[in-house]
N, C-alpha and C positions, 0 to 999 in steps of 0.2 A: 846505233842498233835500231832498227827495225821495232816500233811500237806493237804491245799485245794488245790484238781487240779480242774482249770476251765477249762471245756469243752471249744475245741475252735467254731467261732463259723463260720456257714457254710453257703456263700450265697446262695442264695435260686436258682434254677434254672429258664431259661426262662420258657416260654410255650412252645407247639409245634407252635399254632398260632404267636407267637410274633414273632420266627425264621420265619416262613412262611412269615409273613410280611415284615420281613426285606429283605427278599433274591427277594422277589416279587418287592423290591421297587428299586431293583438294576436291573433287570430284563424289568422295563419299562421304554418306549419308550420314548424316552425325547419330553419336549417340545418344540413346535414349536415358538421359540421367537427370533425377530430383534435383532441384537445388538444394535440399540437405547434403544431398549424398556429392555433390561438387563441393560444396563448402568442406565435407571432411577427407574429401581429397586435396582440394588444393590448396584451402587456406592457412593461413601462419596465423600468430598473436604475437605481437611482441611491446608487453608492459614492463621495460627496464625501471619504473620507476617501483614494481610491485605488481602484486597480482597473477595472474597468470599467464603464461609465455608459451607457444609451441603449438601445434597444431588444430585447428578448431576440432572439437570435439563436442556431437550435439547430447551426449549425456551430461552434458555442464547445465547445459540452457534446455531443457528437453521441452520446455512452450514454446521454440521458435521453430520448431517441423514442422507442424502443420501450418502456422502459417507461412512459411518460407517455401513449404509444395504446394500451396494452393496458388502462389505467384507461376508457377510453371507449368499448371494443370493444366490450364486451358479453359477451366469450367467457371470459372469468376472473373468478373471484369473492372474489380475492384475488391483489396483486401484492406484491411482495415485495423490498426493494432493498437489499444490505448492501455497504457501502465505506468508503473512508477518511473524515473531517472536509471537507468545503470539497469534494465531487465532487459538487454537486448535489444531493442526495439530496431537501434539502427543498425544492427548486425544483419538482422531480417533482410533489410536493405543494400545492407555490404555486398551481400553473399547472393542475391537476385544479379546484382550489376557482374559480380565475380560468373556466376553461371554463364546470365547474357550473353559473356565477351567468349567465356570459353565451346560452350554448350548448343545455345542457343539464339544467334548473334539478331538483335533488332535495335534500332535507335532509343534511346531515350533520355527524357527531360528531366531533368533533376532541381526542385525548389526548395532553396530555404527559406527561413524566415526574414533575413536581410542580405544585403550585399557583404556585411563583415561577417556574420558565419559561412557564407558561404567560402569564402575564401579560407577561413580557417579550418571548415571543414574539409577542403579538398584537398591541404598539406598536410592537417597532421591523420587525418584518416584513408581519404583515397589516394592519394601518393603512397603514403607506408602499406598502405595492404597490394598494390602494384609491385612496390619494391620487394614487398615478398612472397609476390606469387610469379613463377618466371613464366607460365603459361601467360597470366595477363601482357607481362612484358614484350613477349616477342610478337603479343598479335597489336601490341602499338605501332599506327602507319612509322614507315621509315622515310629518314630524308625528307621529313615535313614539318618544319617548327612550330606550327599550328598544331598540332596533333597533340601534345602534351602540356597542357597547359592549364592555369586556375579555373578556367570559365568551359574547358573543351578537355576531353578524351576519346581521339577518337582511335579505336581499334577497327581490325577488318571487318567492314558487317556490322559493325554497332558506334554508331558516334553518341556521347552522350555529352550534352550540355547542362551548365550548372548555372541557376536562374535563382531568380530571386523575386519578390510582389511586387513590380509594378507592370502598368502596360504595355508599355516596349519592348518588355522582355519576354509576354507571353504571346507575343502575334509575330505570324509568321514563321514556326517551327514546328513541321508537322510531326508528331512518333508517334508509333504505336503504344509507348511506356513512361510510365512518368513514376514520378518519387516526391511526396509534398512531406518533407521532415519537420516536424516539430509543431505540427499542424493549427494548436493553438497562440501560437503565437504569431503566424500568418493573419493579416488584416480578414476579417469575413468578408467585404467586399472591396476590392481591389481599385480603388479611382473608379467606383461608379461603375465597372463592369461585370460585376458579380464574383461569384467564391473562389479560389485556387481548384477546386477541382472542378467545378463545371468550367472554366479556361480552360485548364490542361484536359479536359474528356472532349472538348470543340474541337483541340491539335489532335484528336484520335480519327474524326471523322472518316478518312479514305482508309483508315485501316480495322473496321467493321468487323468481326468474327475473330480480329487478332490483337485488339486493343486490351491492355490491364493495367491497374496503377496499384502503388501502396500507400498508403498514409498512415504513420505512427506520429504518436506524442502521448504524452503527460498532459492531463488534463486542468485545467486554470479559467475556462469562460464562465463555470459555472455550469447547474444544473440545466440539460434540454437542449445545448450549445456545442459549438467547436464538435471533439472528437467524440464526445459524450452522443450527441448527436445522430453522429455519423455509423458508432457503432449500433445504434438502436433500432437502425434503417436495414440493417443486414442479419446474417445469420446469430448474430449477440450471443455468442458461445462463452462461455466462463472456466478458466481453468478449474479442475476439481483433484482432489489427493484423497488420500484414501487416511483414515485413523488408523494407525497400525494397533492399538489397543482394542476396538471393536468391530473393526473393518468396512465402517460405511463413510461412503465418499460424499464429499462435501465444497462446496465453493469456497475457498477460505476466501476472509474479510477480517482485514486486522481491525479495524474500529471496533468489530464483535467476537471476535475471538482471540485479540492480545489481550495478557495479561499479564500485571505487574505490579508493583509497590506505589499505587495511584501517589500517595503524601509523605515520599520520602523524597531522597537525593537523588539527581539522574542516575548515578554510580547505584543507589539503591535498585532503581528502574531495570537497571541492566541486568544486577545480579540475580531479580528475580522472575525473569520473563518466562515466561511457558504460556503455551494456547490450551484453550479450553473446549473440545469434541463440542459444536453445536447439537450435534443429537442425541450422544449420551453424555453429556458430560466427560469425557474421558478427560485425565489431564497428558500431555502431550511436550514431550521435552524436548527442546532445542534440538539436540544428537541426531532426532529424527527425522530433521526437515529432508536432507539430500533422499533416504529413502522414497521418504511421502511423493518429493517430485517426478522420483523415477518411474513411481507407479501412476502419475497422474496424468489424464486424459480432457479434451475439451468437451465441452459439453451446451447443448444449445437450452431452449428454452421448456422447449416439450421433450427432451431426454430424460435418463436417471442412468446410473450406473451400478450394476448388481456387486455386490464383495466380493467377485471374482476378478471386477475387472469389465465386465461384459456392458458395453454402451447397448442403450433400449431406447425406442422411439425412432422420429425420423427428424432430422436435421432440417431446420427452418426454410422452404424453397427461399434462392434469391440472389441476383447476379450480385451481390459482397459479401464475402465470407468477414465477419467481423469480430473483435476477439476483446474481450476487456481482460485485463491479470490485475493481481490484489500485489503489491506488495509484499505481504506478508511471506509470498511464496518467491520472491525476486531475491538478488545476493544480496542483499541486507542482511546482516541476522536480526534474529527475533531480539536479542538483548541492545542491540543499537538501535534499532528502530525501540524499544522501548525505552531509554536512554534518549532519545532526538524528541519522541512526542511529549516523556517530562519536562525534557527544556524549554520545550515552546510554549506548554505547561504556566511553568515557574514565569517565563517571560512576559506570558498574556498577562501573569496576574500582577505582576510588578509596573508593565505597559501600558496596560488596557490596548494594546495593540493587535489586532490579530493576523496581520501579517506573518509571524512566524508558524502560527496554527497550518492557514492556509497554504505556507512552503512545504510544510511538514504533508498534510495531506495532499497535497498536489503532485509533488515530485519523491515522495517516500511511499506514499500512502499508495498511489494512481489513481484517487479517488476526488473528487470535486468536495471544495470543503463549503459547511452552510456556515456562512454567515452567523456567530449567535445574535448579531443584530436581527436579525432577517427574522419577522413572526412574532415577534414581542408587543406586549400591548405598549401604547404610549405612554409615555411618562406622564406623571398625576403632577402639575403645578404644587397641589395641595397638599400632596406628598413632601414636594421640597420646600413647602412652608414651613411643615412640621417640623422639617432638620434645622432650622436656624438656631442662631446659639445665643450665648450672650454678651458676644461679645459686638463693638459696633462699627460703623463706617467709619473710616481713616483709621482703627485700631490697626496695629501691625503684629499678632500672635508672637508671643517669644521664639516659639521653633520655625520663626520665619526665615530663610538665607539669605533672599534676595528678592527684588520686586522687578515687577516687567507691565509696560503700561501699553493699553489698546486705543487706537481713535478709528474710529467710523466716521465717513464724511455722509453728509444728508445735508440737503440743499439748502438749509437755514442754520444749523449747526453741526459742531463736532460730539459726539455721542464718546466716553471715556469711558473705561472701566482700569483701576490700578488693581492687577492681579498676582499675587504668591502663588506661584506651583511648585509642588516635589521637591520641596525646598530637601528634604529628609534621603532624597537619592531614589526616591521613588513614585516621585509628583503630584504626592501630595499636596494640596493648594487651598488656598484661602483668598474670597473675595474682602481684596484690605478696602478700596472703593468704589462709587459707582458715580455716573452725573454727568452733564450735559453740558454746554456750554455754547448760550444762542447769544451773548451777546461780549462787546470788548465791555474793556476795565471800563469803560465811561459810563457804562449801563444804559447809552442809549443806541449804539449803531450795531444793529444787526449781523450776525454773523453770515458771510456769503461766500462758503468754501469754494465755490467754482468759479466765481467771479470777479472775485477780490483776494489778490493773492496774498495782499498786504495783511489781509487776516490770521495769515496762518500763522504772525508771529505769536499770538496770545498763549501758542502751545508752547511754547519755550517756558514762561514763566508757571503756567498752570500743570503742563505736565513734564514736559523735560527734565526739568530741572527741579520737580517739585521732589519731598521729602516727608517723610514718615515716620513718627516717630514709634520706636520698639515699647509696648506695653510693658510697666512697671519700669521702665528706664528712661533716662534724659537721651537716649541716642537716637537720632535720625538716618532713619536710612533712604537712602537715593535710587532713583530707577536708572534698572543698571541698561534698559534697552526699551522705545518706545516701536511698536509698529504700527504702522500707518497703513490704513485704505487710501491705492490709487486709482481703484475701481468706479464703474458707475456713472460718476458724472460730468459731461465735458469739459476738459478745462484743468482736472480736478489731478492726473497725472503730470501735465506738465506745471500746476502748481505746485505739490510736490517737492518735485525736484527745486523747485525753487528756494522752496523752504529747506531743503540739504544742505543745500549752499548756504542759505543765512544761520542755521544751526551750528555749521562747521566752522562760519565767520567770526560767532559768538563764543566757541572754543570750546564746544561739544565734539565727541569724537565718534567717528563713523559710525561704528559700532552701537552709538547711543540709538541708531535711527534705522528700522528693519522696513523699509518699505515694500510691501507686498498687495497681489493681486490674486485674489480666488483664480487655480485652475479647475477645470471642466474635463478634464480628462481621470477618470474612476480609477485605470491600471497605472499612472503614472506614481514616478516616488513620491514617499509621504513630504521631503523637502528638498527637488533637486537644485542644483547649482544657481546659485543667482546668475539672471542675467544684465548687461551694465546696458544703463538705461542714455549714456550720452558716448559721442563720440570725438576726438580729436578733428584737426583740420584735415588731415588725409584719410579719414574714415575710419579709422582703428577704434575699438573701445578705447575709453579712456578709464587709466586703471583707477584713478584719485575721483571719478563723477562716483554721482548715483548709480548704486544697485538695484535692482527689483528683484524679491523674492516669490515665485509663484507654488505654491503650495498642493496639495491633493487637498484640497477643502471638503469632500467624501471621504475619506480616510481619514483625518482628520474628527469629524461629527462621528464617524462609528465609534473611535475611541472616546470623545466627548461622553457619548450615550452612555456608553459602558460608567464611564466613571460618576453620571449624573445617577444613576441605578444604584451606586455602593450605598452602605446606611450606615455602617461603621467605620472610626479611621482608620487608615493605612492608604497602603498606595492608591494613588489615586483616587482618593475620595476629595469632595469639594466641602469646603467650611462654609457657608450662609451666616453673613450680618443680622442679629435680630432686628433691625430697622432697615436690609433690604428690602426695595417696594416690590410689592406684591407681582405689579404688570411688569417688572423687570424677572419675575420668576416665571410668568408666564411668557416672556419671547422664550426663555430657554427652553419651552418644549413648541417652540412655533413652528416646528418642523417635523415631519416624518418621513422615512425611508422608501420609497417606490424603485424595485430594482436595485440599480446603484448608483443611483441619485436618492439626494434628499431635497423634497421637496414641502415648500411653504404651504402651512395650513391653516396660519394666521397670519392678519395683516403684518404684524412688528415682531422682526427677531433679531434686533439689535445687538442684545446681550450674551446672543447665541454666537454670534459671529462676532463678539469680543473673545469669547471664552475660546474660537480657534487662533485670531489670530494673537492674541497674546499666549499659546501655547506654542504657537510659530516662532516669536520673538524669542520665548526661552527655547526649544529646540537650535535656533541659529546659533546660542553659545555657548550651550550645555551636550546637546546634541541629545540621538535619541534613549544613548545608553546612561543618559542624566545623569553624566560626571561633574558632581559639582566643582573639584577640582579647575573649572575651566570659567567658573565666574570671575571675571576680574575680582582683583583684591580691593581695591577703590568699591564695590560694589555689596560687597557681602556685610552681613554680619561680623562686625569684631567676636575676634577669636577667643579674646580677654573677657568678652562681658559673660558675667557669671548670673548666670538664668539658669533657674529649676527645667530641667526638661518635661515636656508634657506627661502625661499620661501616658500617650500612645508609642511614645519614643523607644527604637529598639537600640540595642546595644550596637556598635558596630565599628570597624577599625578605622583608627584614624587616618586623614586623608593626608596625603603630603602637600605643599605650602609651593602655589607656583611664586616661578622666581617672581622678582617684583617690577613693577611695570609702571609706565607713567601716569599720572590722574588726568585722564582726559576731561575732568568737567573744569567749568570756566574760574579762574584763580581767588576772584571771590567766594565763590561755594568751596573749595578746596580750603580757604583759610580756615572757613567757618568748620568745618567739619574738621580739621584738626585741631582745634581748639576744645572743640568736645571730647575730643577722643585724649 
């Protein structure tokens, strides 16, 4: 039989009108629409984890209009937004790029703070707001695998590139539009060629009359700086709300108008928060906040706002519309943020750290926090004469835990101090000793830490492995961790490690030896990760060498301060030997604050930089949240010995018992110490 061929079959062709139309519709003149008013058309939300889901809605967020139309106006060539974490900020931004692609199609630059946010930010935010906007979808080029991707989007009419601070990445990308997020955390000058915005305002150059950018963040430089800065240079508008109790509008500022249970529980903090009318007093209940914001309006410097409603004055001339918002008026409630600034509260005072203060105002707050270091007179030597006690050098106070010892190298000898801190869970400390040590056991050859490496065993027997004994008891206790300066003098790190090695040979365990190096960087962690100071034959760290711990050595002296200031005990107060020498009381105020550095204002402040880095030593085991828990058992206090608790001793639940672990000190002192025990 004769095989069937099927005709195949042929789609039909357009019309001429249908083409007509299409090409006509690319042809007209776009519409005239705000980017508020695009974002409540086209945008989704979607927080499966919580929160709120479904369409943008600018009565959520109503401070992100005006700056979100001033990006589209045409009339500023730079907007400018600084506030808490979570008020919008990068919506503002979302929904500009959302307009761009739909609306109003132009190139632009997009910077984060590093190469890994940026990445992060492109998948879980500009990927997901594309995935649910189908307008943005369909104008992504087709048939071009470049077109979608972590570093590039590009749509018809608007390619946008996501960059990151260094210099390679800002040369040679000319747009009219740029996006710098998170602003203070961006370098201020970028490898020597000045700020993120003046880079990205150079890529604006050929497009003169049509150039704008935004810059939002949380504020962290400090006073005068970063975005702080930037807003002060422009139209510095302040969100305002209105009192619904006596109807005058007001700039909220939570530092001045939250209120709360200052000296209870966080849980207390929360349940009693309410703001306080700056002008009449009114009191003002949570319930009211969503109102307040619906009614509330931006407002510049030479404005007021009448109880109607009605803005008076004239808006600051100035090509940056710029905006600062308070937290108090962001999605936070008033009872959690009352609740987060007790805890950081409770924290300082337990810490003397004020890192949590400073999160808390920076990214809660959106306000730059002061330093309570910052303005304070100098500590009085004579002052900390007066605190000394009576108790003396090599005493070791019963409510002592555990000891931790310091060495400073100087070019004729090693400088010790044997220090107790927070032994109590809340580092509180005690100087057990203090002393020098310029020559060996012989008593005639000179100590010469850089030169002679063979010196550095004398610290084995003097501090390593030295012992203390507990006041009113036969028990000696051992230092459970020496750190060492490898700083300073040449020679003096690679000795050192030399001496790790003879320590660990002599049957001391890692752990006993914290070798660290003042860092110079003010914003870095107070103790990040050690880094290993030797390498294998194929260049790998080696996991069994020496470690080096570099420390925030400024972060560090602030909390010092704080605690050399206390008068009373508790946390963090320091005990003074009645026979500590006088010029070892005066290195500890050898130093003052300039900025954020501290800098020397006496010749010798040896003692000063014993007192960090033997706080370094105890933070490497206890960490910062001084869990004693985590002192070796070989180390501590017997659990058994029955000592009156101080004075100052608070009640507190018992700690649970780590499991048990080897005695790293050498099998002689281990004898000796069980035999006591």
């Amino acid at each position: 039989m004769p095989s069937t061929v099927r005709s195949p079959e042929i789609a039909g062709y357009r019309s001429a009108a249908g083409i007509f139309a299409k090409s006509a519709e690319l042809l007209r003149w776009p519409e005239r629409v705000s980017v508020s008013e695009a974002a409540e058309r086209h945008r989704r939300l979607e927080n499966p984890g919580g929160g709120y889901s479904g369409p943008w809605q600018n009565w959520r967020a109503p401070w992100t209009v005006r700056p979100m139309d001033c990006l589209g106006s045409g009339d500023y060539r730079l907007v400018v937004f600084k506030g808490p974490a979570q008020a919008a900020k990068s919506e503002i931004q979302n929904n500009w790029l959302l307009h761009s692609v739909i609306y109003d199609p132009a190139n632009l630059l997009w910077l984060q703070a590093d190469k890994d946010l940026m990445r992060a930010y492109v998948k879980t935010r500009i990927d997901d707001m594309i995935r649910l906007c189908p307008e943005m979808r369909e104008r992504l080029r087709q048939n071009d695998p470049s077109a979608d991707t972590a570093k590039m989007k590009l749509f018809a009419g608007c390619e946008t590139m996501f960059l990151w601070p260094v210099k390679k990445q800002l040369q040679s990308h000319p747009a009219p539009r740029f996006v710098i997020d998170d602003f203070d955390r961006v370098p201020e000058d970028i490898e020597g060629e000045g700020s993120a915005i003046g880079l990205l305002q150079a890529r604006q150059t050929t497009f003169e009359g049509y150039e704008v950018g935004y810059v939002g963040s949380s504020p962290s430089l400090g006073a005068n700086r970063g975005i702080e800065a930037e807003v002060a240079k422009g139209t510095n508008e302040r969100w305002n709300w209105p009192c619904l109790e006596c109807g005058d509008f007001f700039a909220p500022d939570f530092e001045r108008d939250l209120r709360f249970e200052r000296a209870g529980t966080p849980e207390d903090a929360r349940s009693s928060a309410h703001v306080v009318c700056p002008n009449n007093g009114c009191i003002i209940e949570p319930k009211s906040k969503e109102e307040m914001n619906a009614a509330g309006t931006w407002i510049g410097p030479e404005q007021s706002v009448t109880p109607s409603g009605k803005v008076k004055g004239d808006l600051r001339r100035s090509s940056t519309a710029s905006f600062s918002f308070d937290g108090l008026a962001g999605f936070t409630s008033w009872g959690r943020l009352s609740e987060l600034w007790r805890e950081a509260d409770l924290d300082f005072a337990i810490r003397q750290d004020e890192k949590s203060l400073r999160t808390f105002f920076n990214t809660r707050g959106g306000k730059n926090y002061k330093s309570k270091v910052e303005g304070q007179e100098p500590i009085d030597a004579e002052a900390l004469a007066g605190r000394r006690e009576t108790f003396r050098l090599g005493e070791v106070d019963p409510a002592v835990e555990c000891l931790t010892a310091a060495v400073d190298n100087q070019h004729d000898r090693f400088e010790v101090e044997v220090k107790v801190k927070g032994w109590a869970a809340d580092f509180e400390s005690w100087i057990v000793d203090r002393f020098s040590i310029r020559q060996l056991a012989d008593g005639r050859t000179n100590i010469d830490p850089s030169g002679r490496p063979e010196h550095w065993a004398v610290l084995l027997e003097r501090v390593i492995l030295a012992r203390y004994v507990i006041a009113g008891t036969e028990v000696e206790l051992p230092i459970m961790t020496t750190a060492i300066d490898t700083g300073g003098l040449e020679n003096v790190s690679a000795n050192a490690v030399r001496f790790f090695h003879l320590a660990r040979n002599a049957g001391v365990g890692s752990k006993q030896i914290t070798l660290i190096k003042g860092g110079n960087n003010p914003n870095a962690k107070l103790l990040p990760a050690p880094t290993y100071l030797e390498v294998d034959a194929r260049g790998r760290p080696k996991k069994t060498g020496a470690r080096l711990w570099v420390p925030n050595v400024n972060q560090a002296k602030d909390i010092l301060n704080v605690r050399l200031r206390r008068e009373t005990p508790g946390p963090g107060f320091i005990h003074f030997p009645k026979d500590l020498d006088e010029a070892h009381l005066d290195e500890l105020t050898a130093e003052e604050k300039e900025g954020a550095f501290w800098k020397k204002v006496s010749a010798r402040n040896e003692t000063l930089d014993l007192e960090v880095y033997n706080y370094v030593a105890f933070l490497r085991l206890v960490g910062e949240a001084c869990d004693l828990r985590r002192v070796p058992k070989w180390a501590r206090r017997p659990r058994d010995l029955e000592i009156p608790p101080p004075a100052n001793a608070k009640a507190s639940d018992p700690k649970p018992e780590q499991p048990a672990e080897p005695d790293p000190l050498p099998n002689s002192t281990v004898r000796r110490r069980r035999r006591r025990r």
